[in-house]
MARDO-38996 format. One line per 3 residues: number of its first residue (from 1); for each residue x, y, z of N, C-alpha, C. Coordinates in steps of 0.001 Angstrom, whole numbers, plus 500000, padded with zeros to 6 digits. Layout:
REM residues N
NUM	X/Y/Z/X/Y/Z/X/Y/Z | ...
END
This chain:
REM residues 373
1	943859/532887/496085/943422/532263/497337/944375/531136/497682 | 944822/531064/499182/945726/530140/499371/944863/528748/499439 | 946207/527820/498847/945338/526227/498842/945134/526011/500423
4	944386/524974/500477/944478/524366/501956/944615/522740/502062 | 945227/522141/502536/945231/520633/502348/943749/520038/503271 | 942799/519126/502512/941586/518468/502837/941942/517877/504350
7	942830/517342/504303/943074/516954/505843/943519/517432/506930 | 943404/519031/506568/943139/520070/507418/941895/520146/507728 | 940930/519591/507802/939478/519557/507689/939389/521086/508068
10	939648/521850/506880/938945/523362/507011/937185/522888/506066 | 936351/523728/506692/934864/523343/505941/935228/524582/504611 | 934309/524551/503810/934137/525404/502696/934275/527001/503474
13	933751/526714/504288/932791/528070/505331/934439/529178/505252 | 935291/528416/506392/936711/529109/506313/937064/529615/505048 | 936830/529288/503926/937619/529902/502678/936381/530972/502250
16	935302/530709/502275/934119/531708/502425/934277/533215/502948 | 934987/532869/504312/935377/533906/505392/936141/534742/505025 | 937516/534082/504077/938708/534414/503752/938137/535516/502489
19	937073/534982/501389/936830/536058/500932/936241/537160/501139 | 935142/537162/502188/934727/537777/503291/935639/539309/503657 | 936611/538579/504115/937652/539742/504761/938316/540357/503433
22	938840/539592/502416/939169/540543/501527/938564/541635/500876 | 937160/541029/500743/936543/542613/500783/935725/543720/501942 | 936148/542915/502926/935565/543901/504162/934256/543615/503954
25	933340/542406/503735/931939/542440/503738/931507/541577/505120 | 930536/541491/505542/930018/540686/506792/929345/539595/505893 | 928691/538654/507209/927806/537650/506967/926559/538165/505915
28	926163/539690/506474/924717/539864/506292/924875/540626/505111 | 925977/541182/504710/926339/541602/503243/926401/540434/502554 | 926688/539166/502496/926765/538085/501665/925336/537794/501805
31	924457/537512/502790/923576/536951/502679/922247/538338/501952 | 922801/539572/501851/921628/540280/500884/922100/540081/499601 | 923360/539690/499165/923931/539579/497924/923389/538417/497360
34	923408/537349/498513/922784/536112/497542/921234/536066/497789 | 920777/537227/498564/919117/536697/498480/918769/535889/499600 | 919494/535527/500707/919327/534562/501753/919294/535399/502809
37	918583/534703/503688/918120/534929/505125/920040/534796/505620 | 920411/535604/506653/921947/535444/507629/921870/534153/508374 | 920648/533852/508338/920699/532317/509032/921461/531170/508467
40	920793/531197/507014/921224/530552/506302/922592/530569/505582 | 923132/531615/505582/924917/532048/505310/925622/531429/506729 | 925147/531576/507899/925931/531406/508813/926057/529900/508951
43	924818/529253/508595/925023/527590/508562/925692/527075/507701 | 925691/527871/506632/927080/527568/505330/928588/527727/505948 | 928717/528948/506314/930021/528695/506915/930509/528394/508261
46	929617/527422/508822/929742/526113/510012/929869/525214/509891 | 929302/524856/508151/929028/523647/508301/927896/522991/508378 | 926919/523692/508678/926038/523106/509110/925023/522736/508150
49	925074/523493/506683/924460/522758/506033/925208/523128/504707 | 925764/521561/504142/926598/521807/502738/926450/522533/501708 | 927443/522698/500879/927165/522904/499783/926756/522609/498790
52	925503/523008/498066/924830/522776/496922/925192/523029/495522 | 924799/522147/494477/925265/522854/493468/924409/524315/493089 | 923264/524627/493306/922889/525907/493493/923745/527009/494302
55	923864/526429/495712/924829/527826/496381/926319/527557/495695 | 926421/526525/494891/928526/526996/494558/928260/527784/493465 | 926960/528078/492295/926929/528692/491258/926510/529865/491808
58	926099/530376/493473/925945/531630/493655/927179/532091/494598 | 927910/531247/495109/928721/531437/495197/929897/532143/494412 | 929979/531637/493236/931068/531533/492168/930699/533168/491380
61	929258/533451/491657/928832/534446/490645/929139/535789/491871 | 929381/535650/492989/929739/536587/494293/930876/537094/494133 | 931683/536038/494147/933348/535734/494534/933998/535797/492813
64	933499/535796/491848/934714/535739/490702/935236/534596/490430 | 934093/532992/490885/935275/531451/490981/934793/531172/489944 | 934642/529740/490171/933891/529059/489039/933296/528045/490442
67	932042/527559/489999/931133/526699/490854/931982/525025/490787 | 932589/524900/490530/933453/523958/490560/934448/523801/491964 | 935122/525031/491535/936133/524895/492738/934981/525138/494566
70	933893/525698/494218/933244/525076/495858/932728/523892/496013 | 931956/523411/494874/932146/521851/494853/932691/521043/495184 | 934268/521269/494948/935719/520377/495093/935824/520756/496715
73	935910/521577/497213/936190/521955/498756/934853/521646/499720 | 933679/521436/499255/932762/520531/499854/932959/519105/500036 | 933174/518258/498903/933496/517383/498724/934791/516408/499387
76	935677/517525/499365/937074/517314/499995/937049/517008/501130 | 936259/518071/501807/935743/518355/503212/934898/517102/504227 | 934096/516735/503300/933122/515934/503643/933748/514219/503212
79	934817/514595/502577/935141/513362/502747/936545/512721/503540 | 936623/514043/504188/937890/514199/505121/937135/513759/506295 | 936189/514002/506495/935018/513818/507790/934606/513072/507526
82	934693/511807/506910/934199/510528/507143/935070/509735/507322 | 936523/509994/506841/937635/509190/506681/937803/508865/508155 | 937771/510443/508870/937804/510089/510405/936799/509566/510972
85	936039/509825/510660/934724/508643/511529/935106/507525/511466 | 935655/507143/510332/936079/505515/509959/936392/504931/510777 | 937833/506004/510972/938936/505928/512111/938440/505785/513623
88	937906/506514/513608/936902/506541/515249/936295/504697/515302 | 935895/504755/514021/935056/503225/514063/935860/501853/513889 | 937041/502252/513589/937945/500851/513643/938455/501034/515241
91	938516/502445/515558/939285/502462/517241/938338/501675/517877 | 936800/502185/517620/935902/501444/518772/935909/499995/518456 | 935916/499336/517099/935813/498156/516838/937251/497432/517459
94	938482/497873/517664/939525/497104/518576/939267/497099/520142 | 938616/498411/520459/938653/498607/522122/937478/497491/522320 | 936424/497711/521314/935246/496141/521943/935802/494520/522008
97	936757/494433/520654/937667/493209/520670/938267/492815/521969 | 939033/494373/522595/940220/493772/523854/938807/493946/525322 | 937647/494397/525425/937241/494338/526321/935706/494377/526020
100	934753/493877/527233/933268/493901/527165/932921/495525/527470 | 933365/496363/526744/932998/498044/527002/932023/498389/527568 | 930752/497789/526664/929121/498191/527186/929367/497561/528717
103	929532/496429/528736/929134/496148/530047/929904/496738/531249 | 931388/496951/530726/932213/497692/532160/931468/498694/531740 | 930764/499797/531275/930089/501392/531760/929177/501056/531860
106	928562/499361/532083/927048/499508/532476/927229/498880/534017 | 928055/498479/534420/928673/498286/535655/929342/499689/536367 | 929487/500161/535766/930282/501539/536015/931947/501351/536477
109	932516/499984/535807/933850/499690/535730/935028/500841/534705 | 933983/501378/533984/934563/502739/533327/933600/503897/533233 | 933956/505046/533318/932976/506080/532919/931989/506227/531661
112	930965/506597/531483/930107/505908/530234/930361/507480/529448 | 930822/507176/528283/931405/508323/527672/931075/507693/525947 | 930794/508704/524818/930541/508561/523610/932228/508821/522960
115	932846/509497/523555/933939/510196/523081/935172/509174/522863 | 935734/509051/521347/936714/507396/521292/937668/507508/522116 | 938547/509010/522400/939516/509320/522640/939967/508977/524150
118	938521/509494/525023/938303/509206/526641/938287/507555/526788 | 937337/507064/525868/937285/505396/526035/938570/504831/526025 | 939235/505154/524936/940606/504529/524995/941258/504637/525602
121	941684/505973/526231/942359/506354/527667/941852/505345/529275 | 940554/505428/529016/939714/504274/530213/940711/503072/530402 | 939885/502325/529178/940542/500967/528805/942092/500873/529179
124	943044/501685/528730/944297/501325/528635/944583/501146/530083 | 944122/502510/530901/943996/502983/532648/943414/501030/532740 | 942444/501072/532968/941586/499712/533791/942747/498957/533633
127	942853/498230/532121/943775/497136/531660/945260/497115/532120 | 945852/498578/532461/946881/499114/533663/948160/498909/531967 | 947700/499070/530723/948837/498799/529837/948943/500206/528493
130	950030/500303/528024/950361/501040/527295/949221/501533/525574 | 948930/500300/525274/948414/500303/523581/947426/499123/523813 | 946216/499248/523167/946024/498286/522711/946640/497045/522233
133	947419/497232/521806/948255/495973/521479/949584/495302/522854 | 949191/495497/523758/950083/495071/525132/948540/494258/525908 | 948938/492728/526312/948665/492121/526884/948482/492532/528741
136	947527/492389/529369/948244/492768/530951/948632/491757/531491 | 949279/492332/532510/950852/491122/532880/949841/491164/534517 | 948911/489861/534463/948105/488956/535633/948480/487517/535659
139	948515/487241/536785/948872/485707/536983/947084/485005/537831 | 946829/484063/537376/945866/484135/537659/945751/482188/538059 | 944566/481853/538899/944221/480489/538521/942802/480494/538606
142	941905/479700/538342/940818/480005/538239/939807/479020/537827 | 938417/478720/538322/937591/477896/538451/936648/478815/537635 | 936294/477407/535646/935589/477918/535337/934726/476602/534674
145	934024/477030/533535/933132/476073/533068/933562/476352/531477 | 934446/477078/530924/934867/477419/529652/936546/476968/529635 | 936742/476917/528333/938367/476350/527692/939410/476549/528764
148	940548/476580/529418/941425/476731/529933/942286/477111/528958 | 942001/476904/527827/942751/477207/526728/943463/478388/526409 | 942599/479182/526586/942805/480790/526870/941426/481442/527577
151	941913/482752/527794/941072/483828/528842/940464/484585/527847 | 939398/484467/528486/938498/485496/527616/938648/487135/528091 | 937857/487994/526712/938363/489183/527086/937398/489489/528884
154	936051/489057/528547/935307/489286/530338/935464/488641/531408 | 936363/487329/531105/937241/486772/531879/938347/487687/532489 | 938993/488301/532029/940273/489260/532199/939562/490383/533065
157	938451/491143/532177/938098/492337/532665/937553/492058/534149 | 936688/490872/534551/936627/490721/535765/937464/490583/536781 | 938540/489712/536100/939545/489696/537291/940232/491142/537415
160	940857/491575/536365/941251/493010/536653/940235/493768/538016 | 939164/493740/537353/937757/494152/538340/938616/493802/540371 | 938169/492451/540239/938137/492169/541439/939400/492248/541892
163	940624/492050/541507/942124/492815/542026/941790/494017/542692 | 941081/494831/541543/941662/496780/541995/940372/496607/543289 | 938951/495972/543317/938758/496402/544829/939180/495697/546131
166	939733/494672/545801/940510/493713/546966/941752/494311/547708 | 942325/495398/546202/943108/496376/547561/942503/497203/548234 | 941206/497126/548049/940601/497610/549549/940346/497285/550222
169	939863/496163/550581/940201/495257/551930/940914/495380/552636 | 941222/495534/554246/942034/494798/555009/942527/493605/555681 | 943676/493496/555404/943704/492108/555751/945345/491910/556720
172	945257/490854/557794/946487/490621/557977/947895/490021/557165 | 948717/490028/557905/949709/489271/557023/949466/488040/556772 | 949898/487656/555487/949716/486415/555141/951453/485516/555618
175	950637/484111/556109/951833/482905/556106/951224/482003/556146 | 952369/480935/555096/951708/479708/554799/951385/478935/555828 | 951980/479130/556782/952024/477780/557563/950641/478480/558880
178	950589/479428/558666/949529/479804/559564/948419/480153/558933 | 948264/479971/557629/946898/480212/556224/946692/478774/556859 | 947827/477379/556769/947177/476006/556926/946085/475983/558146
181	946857/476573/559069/946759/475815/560408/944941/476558/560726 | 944429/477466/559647/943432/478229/559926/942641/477577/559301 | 943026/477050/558254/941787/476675/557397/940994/475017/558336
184	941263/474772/559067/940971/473756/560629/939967/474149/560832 | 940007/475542/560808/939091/476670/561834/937993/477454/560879 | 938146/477523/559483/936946/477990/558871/936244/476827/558513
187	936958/475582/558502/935882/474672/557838/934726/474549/559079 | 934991/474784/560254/933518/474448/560863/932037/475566/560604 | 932537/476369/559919/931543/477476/559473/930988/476668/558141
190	931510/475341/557836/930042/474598/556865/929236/474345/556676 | 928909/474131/558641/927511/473324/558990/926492/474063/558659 | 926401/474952/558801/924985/476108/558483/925434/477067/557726
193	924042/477407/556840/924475/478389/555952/924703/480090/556368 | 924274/479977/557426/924385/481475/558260/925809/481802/558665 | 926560/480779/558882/927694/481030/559012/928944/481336/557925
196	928231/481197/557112/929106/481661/555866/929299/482869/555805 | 928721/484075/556373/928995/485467/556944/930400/485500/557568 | 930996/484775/558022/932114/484840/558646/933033/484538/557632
199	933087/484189/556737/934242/483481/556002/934926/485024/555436 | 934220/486320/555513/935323/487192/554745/936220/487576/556105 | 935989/487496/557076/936726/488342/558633/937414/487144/558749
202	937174/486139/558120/938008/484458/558935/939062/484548/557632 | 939279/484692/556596/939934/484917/555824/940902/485760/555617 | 940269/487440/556158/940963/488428/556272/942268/487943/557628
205	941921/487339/558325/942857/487449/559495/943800/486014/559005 | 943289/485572/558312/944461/484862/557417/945385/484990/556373 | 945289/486590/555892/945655/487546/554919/945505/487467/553833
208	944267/486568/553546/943580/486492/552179/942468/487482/552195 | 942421/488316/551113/941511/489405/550928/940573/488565/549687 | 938986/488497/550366/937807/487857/550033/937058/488866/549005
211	936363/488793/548220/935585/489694/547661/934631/489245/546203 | 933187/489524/546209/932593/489398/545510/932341/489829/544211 | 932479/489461/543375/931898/490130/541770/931140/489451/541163
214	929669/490356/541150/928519/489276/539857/929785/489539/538408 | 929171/488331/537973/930020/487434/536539/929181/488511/535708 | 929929/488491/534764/929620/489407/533141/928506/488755/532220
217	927623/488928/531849/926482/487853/530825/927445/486616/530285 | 928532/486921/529919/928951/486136/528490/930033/485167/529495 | 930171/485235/530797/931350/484586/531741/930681/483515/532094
220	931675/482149/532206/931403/481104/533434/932218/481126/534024 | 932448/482036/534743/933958/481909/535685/933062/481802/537265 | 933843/480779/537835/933136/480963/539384/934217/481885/540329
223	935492/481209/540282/936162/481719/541536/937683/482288/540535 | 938539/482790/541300/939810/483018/540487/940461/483269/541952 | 941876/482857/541594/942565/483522/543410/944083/483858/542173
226	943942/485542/542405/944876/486192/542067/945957/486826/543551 | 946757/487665/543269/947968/488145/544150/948427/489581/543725 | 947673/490285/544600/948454/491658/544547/949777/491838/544720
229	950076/491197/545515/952283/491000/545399/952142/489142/546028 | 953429/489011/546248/954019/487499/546564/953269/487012/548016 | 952853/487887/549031/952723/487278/549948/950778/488538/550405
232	950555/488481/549205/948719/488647/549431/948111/488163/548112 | 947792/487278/549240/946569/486473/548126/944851/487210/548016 | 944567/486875/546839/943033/487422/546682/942029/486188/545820
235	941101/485853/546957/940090/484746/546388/939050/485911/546261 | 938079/486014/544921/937075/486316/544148/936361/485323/543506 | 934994/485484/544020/934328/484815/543462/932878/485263/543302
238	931896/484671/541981/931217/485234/541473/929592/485039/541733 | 929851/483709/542377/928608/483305/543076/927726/483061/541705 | 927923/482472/540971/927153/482015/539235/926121/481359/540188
241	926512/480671/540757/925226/479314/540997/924925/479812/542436 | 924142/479858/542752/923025/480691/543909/923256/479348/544874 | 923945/478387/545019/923710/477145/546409/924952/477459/547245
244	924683/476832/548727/926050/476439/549327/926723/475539/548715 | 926273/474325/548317/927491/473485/548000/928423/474108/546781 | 927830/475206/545892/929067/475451/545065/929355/476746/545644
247	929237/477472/546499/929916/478392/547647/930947/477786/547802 | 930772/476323/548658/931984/475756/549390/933043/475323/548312 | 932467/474519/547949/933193/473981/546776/934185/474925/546211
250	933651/475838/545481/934660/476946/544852/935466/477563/545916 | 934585/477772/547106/935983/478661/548079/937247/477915/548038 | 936636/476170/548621/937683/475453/549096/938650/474922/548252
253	938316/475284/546510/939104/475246/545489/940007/476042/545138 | 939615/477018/545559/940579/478703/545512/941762/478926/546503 | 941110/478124/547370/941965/478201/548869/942840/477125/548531
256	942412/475778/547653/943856/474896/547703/945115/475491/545938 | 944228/476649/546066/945291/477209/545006/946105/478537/545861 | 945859/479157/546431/946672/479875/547699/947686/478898/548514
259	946724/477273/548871/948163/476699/549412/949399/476764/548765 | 948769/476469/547362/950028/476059/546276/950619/477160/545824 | 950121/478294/545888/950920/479723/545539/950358/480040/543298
262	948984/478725/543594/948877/478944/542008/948643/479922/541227 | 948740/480362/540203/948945/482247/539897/949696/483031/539979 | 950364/482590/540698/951805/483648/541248/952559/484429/540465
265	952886/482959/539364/953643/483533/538388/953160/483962/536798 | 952821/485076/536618/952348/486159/535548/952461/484963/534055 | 951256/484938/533261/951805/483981/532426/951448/484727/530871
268	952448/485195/530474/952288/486253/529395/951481/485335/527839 | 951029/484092/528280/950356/483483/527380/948930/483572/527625 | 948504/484162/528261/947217/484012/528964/946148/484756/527612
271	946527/485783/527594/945279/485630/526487/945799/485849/524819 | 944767/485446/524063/945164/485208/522551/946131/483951/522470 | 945902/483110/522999/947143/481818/522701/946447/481170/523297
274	946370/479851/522069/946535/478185/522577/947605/477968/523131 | 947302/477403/524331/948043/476504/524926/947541/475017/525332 | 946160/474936/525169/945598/473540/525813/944756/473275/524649
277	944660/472353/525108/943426/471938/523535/942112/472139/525026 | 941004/472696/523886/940058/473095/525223/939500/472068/526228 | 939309/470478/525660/938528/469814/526784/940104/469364/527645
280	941141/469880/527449/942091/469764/529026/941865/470552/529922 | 942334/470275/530947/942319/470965/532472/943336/470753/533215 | 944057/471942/533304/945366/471730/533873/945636/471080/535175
283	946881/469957/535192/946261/469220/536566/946422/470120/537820 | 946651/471776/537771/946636/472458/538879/945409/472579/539623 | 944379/472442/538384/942929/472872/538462/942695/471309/539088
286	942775/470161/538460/942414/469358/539276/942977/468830/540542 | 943951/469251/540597/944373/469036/541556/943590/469762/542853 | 943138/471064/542780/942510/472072/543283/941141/471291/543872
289	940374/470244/543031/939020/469963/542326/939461/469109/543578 | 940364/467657/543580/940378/466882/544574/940828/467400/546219 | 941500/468175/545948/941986/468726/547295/940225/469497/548078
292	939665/470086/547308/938794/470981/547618/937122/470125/548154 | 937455/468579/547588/936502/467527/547778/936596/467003/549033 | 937993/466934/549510/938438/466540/550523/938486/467459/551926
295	938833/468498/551805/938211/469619/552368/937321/469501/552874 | 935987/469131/552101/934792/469609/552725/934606/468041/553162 | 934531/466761/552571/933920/465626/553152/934809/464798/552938
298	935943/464158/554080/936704/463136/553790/936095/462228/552552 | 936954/461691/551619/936645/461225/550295/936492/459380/550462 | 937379/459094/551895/937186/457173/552456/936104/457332/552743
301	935747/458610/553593/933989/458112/554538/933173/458325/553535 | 933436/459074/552449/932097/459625/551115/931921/458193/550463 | 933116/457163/549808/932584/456293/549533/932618/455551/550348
304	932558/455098/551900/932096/453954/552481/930523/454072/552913 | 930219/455391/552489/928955/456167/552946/928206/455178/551741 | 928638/455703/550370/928324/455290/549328/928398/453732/549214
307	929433/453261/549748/928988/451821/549275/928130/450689/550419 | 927873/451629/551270/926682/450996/552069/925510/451592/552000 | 925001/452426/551588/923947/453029/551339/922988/452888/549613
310	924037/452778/549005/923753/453097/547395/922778/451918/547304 | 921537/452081/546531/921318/453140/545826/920136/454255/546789 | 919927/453931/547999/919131/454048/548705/919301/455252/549798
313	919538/456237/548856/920100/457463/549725/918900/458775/550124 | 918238/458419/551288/917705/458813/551800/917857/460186/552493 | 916589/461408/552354/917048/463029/553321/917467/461895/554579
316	916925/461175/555443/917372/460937/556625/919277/460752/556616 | 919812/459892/555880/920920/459330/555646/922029/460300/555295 | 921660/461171/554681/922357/462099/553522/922478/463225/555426
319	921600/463597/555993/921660/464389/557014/922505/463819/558294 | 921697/462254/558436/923004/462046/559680/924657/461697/559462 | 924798/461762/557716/926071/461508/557310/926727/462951/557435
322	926223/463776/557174/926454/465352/557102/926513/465698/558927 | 926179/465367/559393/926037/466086/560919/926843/465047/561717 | 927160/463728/560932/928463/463485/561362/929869/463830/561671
325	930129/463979/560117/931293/464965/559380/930853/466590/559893 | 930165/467101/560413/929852/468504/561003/929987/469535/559455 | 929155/469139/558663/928920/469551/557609/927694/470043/556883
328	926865/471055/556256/925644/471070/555988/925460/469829/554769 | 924118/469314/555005/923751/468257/554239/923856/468765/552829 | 923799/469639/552219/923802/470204/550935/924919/470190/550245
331	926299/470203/551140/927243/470182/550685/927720/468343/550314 | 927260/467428/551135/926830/466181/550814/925967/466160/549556 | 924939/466594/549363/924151/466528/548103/925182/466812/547172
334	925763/468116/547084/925952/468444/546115/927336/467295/545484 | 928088/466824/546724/929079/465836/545954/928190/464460/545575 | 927395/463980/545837/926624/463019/545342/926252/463717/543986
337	925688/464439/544219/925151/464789/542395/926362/465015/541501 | 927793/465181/541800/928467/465107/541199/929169/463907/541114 | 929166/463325/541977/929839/461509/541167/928332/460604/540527
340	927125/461245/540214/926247/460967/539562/925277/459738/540724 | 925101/459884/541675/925223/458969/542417/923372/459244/543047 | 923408/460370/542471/921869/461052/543131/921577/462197/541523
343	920234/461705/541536/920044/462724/539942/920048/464579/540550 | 919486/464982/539807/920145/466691/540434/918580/467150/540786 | 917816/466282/540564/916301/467172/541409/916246/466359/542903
346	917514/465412/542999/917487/464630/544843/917705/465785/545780 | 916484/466187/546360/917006/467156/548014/917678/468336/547260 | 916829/469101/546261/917456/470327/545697/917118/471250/547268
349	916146/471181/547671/916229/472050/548847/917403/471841/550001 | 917605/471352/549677/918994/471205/550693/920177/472136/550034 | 920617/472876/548770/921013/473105/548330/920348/474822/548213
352	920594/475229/549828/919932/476634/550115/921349/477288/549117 | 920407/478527/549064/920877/480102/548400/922003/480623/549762 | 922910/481208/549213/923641/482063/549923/924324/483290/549648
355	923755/483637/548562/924155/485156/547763/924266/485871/548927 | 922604/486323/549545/921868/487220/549965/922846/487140/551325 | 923343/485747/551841/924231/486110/553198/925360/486203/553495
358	925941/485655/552242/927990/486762/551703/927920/487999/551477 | 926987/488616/551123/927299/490112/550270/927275/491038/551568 | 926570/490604/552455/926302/491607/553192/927593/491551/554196
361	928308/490648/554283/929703/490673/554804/930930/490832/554392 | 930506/490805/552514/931446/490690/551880/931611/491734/550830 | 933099/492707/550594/933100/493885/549522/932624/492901/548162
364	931590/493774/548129/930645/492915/547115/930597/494038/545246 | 930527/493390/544220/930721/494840/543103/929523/493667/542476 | 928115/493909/542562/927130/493773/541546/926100/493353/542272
367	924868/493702/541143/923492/493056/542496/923623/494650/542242 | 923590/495691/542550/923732/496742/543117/924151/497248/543968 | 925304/496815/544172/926269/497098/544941/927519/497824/544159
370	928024/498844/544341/928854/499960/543624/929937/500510/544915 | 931260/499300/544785/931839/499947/545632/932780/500773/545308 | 933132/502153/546103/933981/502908/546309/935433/502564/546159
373	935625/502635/544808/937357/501984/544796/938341/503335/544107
END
């Protein structure tokens, strides 16, 4: 009988067969020889149910072996078929390392598949890279509440996310000097929260492509403004916190990173590497933070507001300061609660929801929303 090498994963069954044909017998000739039902011969040589030391000694007494050598080719067999499972189980244990798996096929960011071979093919496709071991080449900037230090893997997978449907958007050409001269013209869509419906068509015609993604369980990322090439920008954002004032806030943070062109350039350190010790913040980001304060409420009138009013900041005060500046009062709250100036239960109602009135204007991916990309 010819040898066979174990990592041929032939089962016992194949060499079974082989004696089979040498004497011209069938299944159902072996199985009256040993006394067994054909059911039970045919699950022997499938596989489907091993070998015993009972069937290798009736084996051996069939065939002329010794009950040994089917032993050894069970054994071989079965431990050739675990070696690969192993294998299957260190593949899945790297593909969960480089990405949140469950959650992109529970998003339907990949096809939901058991099979290692398809998953890995997914992943590499989404991540747009060769091996597991290749970084993707994104330039990114981004408003979060975690390290700057490095990107997390559902950090990444989202932005990847919100890139591939932002090239579906349309949008005009982008120019700097006419992105400035617009943003004049979206800030009056602050005053009310209904008007925040407009900010993806007021954007688009500024050739920034707008678009929504609910955040991953394990993310604090609010906004990110990535670049499909040099001259299209893409603000995404995740809407974590359900108010206008961090609507505005984050847009108008994203948008003073489009002035600056921040992201642009691909930063092959981005994930797996220190670069910051975590409580830094790159001064791009703050820079973003003050520009984006200013934006919404000149920062002389916020504290002359403040230093004639304090500590005595009244809904009346907080509203005719806001409808001064042609601003919703919430977006006032919300910078008071951030220079600590008002505790965070002052005029929470002023601090309306606006999920429910971006999505419906805006290519939106969560909530239940499944767009066509």
């Amino acid at each position: 009988m010819a040898a066979r090498a174990p990592d041929d994963l032939f089962p016992p069954g194949e060499f079974i067969r082989d004696e089979l044909k040498a004497r011209n017998w069938t299944q159902r000739d072996l199985a009256n020889i040993l006394g067994r039902p054909v059911k039970s011969v045919n699950h022997i040589l499938s596989a489907k149910t091993g070998i015993t030391t009972k069937t290798a000694q009736e084996l051996a007494a069939a065939f002329g072996t010794s009950a040994q050598f089917w032993l050894n080719l069970e054994s071989a067999y079965r431990l050739a078929v675990e070696r690969r499972d192993h294998v299957d189980v260190a593949r899945r244990a790297r593909m969960y390392e480089k990405a949140p798996i469950s959650d992109m096929m529970r998003r339907q960011w990949i096809r939901q598949c058991d099979d290692v071979d398809e998953i890995e093919r997914q992943v590499l496709e989404f991540f747009q890279i060769n091996t597991l071991d290749d970084n993707p080449s994104l330039g990114l900037a981004a408003r979060k509440s975690t390290s700057y230090a490095d990107t997390t893997a559902e950090e990444l997978a989202w932005c990847l996310r919100a890139l591939r449907i932002a090239r579906s958007v349309d949008a005009g050409a982008f120019d700097a000097t006419r992105f400035q001269e617009g943003l004049h013209n979206l800030r009056r869509f602050t005053a009310t929260s209904n008007d925040i419906r407009e900010v993806p068509r007021v954007l688009a015609d500024l050739g920034v492509r707008f678009v929504i993604v609910e955040r991953l369980p394990r993310m604090r990322l609010d906004g990110v403004t990535l670049w499909i090439d040099h001259v299209s920008p893409v603000v995404a954002m995740s809407v974590r916190y359900d108010r206008l004032d961090w609507f505005w806030f984050t847009l108008s943070h994203e948008l003073s990173h489009v002035t600056h062109g921040d992201g642009l350039s691909i930063d092959r350190d981005l994930v797996g590497t220190k670069r910051l010790r975590s409580e830094d913040k790159p001064e791009s980001e703050q820079r973003a933070d003050r520009e984006a304060c200013e934006f919404l409420v000149p920062q002389a009138e916020l504290q002359s507001f403040i230093t004639r009013v304090r500590p005595l900041y009244s809904r009346k005060r907080i509203i005719q300061f806001a409808n001064l500046h042609q601003v919703h009062p919430g977006i006032v709250v919300g910078q008071l609660q951030f220079r600590e100036e008002i505790p965070y239960a002052h005029s929470r109602d002023m601090l309306e929801p606006v999920r429910h009135i971006i999505v419906d204007s805006a290519v939106t991916d969560g909530w239940g929303y499944f767009p066509g990309v």
